[in-house]
PDB file of the backbone (N, CA, C, O) and the ligand in Angstrom, with CONECT records:
HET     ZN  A 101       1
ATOM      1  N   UNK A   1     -23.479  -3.513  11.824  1.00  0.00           N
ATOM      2  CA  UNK A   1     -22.475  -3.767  12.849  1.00  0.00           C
ATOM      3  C   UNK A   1     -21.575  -2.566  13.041  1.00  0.00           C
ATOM      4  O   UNK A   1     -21.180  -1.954  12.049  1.00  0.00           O
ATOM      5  N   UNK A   2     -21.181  -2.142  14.429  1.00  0.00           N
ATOM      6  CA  UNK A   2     -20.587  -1.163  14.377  1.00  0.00           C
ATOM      7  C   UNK A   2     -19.288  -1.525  15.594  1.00  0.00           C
ATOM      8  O   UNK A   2     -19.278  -2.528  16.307  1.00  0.00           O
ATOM      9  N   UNK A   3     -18.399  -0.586  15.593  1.00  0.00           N
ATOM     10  CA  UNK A   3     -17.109  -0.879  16.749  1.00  0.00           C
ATOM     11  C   UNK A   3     -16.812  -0.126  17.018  1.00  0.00           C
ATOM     12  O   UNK A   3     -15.597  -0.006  17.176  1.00  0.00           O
ATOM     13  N   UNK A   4     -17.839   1.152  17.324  1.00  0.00           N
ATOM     14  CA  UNK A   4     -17.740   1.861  18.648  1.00  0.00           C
ATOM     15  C   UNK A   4     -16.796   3.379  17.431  1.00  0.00           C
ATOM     16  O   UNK A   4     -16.347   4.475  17.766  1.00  0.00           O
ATOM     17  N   UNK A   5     -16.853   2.712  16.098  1.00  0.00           N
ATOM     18  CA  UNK A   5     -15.424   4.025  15.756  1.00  0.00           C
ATOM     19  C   UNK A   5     -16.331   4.880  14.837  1.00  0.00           C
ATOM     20  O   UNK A   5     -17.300   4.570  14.143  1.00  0.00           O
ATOM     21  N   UNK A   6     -15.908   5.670  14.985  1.00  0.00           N
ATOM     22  CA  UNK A   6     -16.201   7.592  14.537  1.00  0.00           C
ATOM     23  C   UNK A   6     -16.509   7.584  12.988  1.00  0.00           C
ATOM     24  O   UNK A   6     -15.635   7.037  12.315  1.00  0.00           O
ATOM     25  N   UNK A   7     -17.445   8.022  12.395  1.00  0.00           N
ATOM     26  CA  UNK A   7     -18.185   8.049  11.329  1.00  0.00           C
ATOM     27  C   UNK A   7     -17.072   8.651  10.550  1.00  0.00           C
ATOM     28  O   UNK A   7     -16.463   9.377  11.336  1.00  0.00           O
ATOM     29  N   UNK A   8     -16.368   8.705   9.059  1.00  0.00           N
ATOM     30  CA  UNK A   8     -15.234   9.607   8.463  1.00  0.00           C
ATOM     31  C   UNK A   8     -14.055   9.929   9.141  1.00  0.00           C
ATOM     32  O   UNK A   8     -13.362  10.942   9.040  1.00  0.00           O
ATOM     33  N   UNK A   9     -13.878   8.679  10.030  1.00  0.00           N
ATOM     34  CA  UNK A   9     -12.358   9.300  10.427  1.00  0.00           C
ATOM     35  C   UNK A   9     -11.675   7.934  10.511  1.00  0.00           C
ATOM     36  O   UNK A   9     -12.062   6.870  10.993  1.00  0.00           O
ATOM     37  N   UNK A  10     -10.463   8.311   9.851  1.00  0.00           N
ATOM     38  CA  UNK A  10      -9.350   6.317   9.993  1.00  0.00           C
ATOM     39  C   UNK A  10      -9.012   6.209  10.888  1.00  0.00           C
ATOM     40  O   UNK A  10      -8.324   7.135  11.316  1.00  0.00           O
ATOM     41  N   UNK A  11      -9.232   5.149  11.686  1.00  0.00           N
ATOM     42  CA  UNK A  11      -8.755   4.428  12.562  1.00  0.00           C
ATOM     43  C   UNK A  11      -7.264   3.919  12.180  1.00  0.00           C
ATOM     44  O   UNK A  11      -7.094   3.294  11.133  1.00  0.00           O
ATOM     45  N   UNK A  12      -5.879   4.286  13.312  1.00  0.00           N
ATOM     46  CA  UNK A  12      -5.072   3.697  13.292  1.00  0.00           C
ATOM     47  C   UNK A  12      -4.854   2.142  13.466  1.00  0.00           C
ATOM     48  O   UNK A  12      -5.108   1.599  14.541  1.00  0.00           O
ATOM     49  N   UNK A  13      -4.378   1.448  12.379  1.00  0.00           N
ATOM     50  CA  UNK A  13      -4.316  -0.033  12.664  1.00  0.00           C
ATOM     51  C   UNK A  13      -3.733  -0.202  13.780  1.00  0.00           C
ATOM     52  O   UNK A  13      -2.935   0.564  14.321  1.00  0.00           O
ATOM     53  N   UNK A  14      -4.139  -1.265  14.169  1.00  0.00           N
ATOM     54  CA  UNK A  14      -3.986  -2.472  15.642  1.00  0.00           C
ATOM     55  C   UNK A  14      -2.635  -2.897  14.759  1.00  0.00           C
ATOM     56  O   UNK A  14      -2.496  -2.889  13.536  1.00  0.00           O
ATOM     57  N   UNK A  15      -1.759  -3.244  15.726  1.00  0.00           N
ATOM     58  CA  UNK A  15      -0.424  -3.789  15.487  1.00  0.00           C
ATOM     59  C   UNK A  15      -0.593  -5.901  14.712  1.00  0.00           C
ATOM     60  O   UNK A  15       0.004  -6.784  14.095  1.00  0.00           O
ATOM     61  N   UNK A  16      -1.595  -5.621  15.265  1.00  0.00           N
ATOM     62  CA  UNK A  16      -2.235  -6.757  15.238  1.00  0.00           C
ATOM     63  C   UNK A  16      -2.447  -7.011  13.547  1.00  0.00           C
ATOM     64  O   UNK A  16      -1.737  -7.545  12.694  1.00  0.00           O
ATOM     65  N   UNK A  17      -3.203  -6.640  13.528  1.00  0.00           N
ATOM     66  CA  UNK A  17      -3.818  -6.160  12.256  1.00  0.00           C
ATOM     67  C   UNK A  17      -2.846  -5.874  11.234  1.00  0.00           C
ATOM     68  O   UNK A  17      -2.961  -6.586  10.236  1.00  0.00           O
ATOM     69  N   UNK A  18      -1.758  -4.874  11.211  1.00  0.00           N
ATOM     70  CA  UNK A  18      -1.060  -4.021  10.499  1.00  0.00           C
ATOM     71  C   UNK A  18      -0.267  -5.215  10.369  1.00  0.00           C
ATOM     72  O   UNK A  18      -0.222  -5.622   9.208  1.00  0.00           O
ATOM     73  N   UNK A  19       0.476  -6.012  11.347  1.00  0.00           N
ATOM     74  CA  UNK A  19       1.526  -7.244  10.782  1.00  0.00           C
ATOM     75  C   UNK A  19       0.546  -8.668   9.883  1.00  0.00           C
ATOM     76  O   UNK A  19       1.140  -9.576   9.301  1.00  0.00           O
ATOM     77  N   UNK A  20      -0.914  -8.578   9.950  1.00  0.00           N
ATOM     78  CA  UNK A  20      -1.150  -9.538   9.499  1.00  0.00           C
ATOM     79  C   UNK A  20      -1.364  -8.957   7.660  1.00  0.00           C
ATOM     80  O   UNK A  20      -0.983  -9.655   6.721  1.00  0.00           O
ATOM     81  N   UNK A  21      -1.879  -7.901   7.524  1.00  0.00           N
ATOM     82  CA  UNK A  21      -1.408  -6.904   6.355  1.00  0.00           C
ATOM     83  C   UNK A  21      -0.165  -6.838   5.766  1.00  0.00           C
ATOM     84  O   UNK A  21      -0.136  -6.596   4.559  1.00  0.00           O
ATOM     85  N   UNK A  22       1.150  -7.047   6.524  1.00  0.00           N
ATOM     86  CA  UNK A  22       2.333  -7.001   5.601  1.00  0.00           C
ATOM     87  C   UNK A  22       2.290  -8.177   5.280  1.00  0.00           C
ATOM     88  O   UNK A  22       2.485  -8.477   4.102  1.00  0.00           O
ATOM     89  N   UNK A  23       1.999  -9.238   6.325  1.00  0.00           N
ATOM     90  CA  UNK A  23       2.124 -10.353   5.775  1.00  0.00           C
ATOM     91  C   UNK A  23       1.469 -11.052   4.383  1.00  0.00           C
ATOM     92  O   UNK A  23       1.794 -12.083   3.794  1.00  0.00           O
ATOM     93  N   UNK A  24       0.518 -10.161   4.131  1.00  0.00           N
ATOM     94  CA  UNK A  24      -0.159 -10.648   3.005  1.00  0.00           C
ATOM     95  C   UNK A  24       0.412  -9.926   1.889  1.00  0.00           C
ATOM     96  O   UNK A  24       0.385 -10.335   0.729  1.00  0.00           O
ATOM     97  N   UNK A  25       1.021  -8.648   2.342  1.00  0.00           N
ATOM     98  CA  UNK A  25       1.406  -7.853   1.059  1.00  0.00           C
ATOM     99  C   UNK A  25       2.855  -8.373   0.697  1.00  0.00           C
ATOM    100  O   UNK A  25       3.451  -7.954  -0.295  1.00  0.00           O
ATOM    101  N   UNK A  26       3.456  -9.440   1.677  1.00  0.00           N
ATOM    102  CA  UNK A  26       4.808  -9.942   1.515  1.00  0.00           C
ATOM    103  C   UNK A  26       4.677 -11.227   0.382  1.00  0.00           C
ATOM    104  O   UNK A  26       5.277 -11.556  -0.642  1.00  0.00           O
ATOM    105  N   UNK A  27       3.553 -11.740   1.171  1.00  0.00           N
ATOM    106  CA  UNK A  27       2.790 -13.196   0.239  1.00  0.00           C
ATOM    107  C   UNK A  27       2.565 -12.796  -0.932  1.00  0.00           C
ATOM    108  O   UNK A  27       3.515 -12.996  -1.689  1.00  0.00           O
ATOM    109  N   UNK A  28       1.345 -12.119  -1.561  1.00  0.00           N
ATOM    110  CA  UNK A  28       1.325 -11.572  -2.369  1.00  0.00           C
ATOM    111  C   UNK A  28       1.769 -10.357  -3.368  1.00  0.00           C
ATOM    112  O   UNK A  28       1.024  -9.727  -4.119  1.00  0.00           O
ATOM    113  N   UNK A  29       3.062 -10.204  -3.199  1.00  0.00           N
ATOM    114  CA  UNK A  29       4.083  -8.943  -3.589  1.00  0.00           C
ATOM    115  C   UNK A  29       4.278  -9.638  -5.098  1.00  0.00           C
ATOM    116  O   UNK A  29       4.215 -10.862  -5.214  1.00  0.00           O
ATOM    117  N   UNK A  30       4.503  -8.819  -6.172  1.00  0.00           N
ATOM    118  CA  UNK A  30       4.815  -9.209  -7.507  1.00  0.00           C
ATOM    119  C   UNK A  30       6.306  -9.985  -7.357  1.00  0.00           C
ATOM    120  O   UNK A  30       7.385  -9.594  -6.912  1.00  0.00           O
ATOM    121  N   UNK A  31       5.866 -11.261  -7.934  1.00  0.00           N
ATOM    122  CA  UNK A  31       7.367 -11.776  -7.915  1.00  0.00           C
ATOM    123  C   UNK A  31       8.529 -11.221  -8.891  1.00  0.00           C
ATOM    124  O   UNK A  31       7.891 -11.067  -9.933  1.00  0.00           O
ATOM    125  N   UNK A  32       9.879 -10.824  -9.178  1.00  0.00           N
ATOM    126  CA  UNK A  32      10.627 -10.104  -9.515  1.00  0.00           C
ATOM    127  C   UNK A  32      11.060 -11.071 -11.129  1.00  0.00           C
ATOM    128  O   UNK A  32      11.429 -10.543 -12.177  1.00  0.00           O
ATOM    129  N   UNK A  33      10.936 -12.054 -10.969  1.00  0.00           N
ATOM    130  CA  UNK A  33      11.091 -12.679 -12.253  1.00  0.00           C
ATOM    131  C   UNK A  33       9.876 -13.525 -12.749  1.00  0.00           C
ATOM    132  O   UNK A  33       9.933 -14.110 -13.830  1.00  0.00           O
ATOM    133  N   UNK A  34       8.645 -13.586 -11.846  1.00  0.00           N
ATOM    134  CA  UNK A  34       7.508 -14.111 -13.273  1.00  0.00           C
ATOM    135  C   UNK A  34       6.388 -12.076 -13.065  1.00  0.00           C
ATOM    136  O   UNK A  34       5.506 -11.637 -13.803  1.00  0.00           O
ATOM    137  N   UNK A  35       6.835 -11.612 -12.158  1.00  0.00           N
ATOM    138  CA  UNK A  35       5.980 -10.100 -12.667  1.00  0.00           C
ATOM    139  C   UNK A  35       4.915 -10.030 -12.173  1.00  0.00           C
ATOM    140  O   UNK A  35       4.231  -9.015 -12.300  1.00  0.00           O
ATOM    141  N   UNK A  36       4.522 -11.055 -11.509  1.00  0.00           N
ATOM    142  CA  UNK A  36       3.139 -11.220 -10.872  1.00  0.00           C
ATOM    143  C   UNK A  36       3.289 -12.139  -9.263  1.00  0.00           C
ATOM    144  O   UNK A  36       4.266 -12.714  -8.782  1.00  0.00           O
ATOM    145  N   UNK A  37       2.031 -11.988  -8.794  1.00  0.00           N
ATOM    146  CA  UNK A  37       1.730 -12.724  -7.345  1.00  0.00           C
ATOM    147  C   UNK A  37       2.105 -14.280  -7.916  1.00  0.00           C
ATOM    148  O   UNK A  37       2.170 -14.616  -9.098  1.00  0.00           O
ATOM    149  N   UNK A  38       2.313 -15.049  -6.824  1.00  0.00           N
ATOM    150  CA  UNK A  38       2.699 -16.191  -7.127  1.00  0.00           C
ATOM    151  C   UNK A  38       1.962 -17.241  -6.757  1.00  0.00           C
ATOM    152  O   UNK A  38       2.276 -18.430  -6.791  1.00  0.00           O
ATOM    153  N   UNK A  39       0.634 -16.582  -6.285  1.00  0.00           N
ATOM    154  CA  UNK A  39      -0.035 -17.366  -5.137  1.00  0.00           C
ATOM    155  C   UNK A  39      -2.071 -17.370  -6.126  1.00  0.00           C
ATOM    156  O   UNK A  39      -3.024 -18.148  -6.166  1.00  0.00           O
ATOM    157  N   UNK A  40      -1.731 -16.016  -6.698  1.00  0.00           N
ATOM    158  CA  UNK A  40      -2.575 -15.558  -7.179  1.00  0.00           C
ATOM    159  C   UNK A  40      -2.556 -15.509  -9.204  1.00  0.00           C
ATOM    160  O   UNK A  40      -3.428 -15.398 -10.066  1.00  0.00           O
ATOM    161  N   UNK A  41      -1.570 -15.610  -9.203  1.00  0.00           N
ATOM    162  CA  UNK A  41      -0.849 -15.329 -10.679  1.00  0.00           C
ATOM    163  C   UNK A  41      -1.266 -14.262 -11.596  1.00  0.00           C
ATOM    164  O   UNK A  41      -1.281 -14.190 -12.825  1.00  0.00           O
ATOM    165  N   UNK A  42      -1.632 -13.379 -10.568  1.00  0.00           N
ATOM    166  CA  UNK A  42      -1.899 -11.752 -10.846  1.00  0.00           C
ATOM    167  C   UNK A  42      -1.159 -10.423 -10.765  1.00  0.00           C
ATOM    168  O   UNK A  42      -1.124 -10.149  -9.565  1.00  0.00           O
ATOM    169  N   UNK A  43      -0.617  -9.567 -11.386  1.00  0.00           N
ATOM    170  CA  UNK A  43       0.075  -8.392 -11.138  1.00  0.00           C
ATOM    171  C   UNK A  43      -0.711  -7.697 -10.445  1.00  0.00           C
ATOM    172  O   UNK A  43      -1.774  -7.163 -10.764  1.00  0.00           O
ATOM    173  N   UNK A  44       0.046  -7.722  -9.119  1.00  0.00           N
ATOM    174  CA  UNK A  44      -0.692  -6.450  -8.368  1.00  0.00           C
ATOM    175  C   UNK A  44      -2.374  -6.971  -8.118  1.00  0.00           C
ATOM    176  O   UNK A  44      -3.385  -6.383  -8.502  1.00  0.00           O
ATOM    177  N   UNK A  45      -2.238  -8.870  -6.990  1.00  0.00           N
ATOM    178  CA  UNK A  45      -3.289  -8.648  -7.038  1.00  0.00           C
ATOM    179  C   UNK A  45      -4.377  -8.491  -6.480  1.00  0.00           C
ATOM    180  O   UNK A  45      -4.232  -7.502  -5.761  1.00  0.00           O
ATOM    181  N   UNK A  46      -5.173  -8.794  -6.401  1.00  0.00           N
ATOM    182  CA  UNK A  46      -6.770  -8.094  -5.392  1.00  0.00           C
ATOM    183  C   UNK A  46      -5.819  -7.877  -3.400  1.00  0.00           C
ATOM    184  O   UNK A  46      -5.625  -6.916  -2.655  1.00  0.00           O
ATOM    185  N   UNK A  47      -5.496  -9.449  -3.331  1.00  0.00           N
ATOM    186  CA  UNK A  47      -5.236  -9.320  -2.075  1.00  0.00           C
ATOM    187  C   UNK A  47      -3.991  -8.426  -1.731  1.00  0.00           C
ATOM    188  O   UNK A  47      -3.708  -8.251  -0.546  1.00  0.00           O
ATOM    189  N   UNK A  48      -3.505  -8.057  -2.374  1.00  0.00           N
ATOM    190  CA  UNK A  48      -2.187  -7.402  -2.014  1.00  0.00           C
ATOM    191  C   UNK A  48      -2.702  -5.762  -2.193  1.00  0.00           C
ATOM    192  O   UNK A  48      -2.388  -4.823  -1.461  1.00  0.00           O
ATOM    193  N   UNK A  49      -3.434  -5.735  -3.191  1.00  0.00           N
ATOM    194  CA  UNK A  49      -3.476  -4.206  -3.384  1.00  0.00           C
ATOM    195  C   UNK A  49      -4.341  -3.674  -1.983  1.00  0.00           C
ATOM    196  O   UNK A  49      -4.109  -2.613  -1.403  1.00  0.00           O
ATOM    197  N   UNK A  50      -5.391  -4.677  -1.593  1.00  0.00           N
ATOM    198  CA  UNK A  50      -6.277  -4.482  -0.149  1.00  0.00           C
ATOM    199  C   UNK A  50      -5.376  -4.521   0.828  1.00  0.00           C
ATOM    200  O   UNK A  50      -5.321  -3.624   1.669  1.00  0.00           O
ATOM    201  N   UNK A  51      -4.741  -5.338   0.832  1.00  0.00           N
ATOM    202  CA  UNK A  51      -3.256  -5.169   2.125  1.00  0.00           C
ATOM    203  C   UNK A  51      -2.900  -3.723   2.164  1.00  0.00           C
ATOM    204  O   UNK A  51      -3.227  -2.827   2.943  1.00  0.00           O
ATOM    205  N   UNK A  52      -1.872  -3.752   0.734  1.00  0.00           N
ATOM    206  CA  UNK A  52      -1.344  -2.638   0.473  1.00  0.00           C
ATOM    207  C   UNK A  52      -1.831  -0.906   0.792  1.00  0.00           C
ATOM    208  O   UNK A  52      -1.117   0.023   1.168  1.00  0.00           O
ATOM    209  N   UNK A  53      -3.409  -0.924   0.455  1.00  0.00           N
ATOM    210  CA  UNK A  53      -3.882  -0.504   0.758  1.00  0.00           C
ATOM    211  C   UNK A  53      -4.240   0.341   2.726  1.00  0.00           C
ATOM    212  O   UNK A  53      -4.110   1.418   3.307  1.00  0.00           O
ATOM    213  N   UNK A  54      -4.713  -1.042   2.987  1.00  0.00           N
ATOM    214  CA  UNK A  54      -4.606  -0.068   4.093  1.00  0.00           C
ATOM    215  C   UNK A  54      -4.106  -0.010   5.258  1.00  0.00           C
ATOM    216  O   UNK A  54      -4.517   0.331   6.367  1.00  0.00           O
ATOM    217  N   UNK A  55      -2.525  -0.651   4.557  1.00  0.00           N
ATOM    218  CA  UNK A  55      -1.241   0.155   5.214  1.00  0.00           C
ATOM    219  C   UNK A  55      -0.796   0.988   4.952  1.00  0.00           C
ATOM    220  O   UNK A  55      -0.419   1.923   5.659  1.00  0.00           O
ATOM    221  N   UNK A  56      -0.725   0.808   3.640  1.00  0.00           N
ATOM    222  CA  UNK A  56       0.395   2.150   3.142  1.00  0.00           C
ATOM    223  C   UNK A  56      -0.567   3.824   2.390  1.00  0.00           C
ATOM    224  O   UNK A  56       0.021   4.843   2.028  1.00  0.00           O
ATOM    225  N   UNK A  57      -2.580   3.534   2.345  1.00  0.00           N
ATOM    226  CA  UNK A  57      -3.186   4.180   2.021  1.00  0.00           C
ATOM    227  C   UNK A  57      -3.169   5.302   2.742  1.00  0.00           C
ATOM    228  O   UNK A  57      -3.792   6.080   2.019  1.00  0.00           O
ATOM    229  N   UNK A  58      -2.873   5.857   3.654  1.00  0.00           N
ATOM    230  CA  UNK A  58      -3.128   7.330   4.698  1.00  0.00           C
ATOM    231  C   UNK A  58      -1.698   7.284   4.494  1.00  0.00           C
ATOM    232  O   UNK A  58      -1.627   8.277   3.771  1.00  0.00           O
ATOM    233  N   UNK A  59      -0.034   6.716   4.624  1.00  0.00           N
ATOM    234  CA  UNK A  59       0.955   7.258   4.395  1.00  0.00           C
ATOM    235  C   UNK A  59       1.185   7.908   3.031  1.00  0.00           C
ATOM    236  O   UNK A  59       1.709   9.006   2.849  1.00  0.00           O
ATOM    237  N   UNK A  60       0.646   6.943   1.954  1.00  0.00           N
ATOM    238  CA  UNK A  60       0.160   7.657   0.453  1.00  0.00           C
ATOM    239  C   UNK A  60      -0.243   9.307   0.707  1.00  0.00           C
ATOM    240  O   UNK A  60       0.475  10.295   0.866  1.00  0.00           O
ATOM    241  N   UNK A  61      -1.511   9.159   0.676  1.00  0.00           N
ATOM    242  CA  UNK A  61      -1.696  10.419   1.485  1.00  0.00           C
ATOM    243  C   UNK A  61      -1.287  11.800   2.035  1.00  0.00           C
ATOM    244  O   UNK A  61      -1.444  12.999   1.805  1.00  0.00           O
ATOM    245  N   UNK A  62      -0.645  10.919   2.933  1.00  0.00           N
ATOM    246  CA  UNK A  62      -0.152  12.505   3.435  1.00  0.00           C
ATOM    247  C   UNK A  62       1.279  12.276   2.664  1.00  0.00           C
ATOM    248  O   UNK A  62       1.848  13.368   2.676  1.00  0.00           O
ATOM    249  N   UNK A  63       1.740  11.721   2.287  1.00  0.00           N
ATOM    250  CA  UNK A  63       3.006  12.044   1.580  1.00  0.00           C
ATOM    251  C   UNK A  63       3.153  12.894  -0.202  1.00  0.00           C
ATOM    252  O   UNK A  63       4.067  13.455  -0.807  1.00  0.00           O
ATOM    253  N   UNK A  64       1.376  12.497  -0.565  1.00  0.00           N
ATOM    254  CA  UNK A  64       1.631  13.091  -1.485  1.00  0.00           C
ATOM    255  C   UNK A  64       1.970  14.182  -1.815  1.00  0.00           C
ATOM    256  O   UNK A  64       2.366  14.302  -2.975  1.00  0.00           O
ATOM    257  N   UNK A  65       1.946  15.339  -0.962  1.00  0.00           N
ATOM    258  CA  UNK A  65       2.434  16.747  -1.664  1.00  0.00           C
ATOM    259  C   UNK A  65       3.544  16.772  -1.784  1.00  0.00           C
ATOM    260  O   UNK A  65       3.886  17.352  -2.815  1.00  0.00           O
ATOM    261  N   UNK A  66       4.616  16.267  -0.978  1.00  0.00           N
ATOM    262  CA  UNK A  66       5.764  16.174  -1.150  1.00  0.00           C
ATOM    263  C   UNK A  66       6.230  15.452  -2.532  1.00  0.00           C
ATOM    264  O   UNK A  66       7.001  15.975  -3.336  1.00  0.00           O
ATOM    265  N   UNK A  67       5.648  14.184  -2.677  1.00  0.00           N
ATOM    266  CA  UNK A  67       6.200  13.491  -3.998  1.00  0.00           C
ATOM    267  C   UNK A  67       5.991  14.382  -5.290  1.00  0.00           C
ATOM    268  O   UNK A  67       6.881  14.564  -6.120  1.00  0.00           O
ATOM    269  N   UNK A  68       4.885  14.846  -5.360  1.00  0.00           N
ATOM    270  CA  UNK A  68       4.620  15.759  -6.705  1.00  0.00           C
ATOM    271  C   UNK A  68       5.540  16.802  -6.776  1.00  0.00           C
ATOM    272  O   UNK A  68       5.886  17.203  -7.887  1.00  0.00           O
ATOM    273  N   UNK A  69       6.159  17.493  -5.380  1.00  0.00           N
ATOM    274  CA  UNK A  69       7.026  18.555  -5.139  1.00  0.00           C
ATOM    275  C   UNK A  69       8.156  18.027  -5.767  1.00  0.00           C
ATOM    276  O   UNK A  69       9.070  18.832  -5.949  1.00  0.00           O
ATOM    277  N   UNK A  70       8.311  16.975  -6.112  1.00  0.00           N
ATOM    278  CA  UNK A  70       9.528  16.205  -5.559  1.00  0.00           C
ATOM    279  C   UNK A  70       9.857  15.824  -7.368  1.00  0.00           C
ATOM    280  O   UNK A  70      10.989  15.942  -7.836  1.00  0.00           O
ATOM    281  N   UNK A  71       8.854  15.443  -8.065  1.00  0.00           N
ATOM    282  CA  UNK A  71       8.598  14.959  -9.242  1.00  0.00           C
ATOM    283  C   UNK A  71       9.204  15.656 -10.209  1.00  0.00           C
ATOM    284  O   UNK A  71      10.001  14.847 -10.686  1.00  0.00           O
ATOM    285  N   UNK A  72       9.326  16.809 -10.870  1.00  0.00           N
ATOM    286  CA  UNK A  72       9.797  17.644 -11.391  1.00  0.00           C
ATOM    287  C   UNK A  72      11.439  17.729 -11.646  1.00  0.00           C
ATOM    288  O   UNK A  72      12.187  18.363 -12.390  1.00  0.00           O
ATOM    289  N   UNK A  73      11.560  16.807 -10.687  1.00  0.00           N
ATOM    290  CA  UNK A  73      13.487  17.100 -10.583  1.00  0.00           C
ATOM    291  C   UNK A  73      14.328  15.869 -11.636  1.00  0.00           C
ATOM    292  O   UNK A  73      15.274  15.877 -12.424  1.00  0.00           O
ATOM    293  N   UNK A  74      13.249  14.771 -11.050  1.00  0.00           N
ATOM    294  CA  UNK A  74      13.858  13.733 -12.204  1.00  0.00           C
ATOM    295  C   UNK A  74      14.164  13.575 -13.562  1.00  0.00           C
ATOM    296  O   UNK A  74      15.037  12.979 -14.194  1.00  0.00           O
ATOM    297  N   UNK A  75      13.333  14.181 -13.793  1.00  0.00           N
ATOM    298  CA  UNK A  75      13.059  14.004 -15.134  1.00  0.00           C
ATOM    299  C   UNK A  75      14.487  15.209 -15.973  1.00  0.00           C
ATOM    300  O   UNK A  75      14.735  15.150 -17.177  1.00  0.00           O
ATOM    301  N   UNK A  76      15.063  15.973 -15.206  1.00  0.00           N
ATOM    302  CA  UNK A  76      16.466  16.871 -15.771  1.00  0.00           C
ATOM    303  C   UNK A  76      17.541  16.401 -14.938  1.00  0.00           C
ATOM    304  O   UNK A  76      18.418  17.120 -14.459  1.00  0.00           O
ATOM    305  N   UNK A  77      17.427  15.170 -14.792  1.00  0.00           N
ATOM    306  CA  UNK A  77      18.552  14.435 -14.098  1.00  0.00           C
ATOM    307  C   UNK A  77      19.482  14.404 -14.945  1.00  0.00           C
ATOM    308  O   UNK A  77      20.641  14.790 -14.788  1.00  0.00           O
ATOM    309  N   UNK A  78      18.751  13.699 -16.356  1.00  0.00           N
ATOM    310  CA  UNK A  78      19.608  13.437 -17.059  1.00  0.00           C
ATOM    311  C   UNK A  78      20.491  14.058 -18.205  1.00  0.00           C
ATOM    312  O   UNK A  78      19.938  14.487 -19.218  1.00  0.00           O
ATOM    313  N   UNK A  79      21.877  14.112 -18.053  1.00  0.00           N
ATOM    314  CA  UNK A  79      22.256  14.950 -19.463  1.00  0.00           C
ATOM    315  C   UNK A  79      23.414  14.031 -19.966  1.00  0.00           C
ATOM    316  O   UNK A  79      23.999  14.295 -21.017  1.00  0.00           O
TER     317      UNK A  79
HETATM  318 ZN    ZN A 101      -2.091 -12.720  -4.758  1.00  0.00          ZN2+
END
């Protein structure tokens, strides 16, 4: 099956798409006091990390050079 899209290249999510993705990564987000999905009773789990994934996977991405740039500073924060 194919949809017409370009062999190695990401397709920008459909708005469509991209809100039904937060919504799952909202559903399934680690709850703050049992540490895990609540739905799933998993840390971090399958469905959220696939959400998570590929929304926030190409901003990952291109943001990483900056974060590693960025990494180095914390750690002599403290005195
Ligand atoms: Zn879950």
């Amino acid at each position: 099956m194919t949809f017409g899209q370009p062999e190695g290249q990401h397709a920008p999510l459909s708005d469509r798409l991209a809100s039904d993705y937060r919504q799952v990564v909202d559903i399934h987000s680690d709850d703050p006091v049992v540490g895990a999905c609540l739905v799933c009773r998993v840390s971090r789990c399958e469905d959220w990390r696939f959400a998570s994934e590929r929304l926030f996977g190409f901003v990952e991405q291109q943001a990483e050079q900056a974060t590693v740039a960025s990494l180095p500073e914390r750690q002599s924060d403290q005195s």
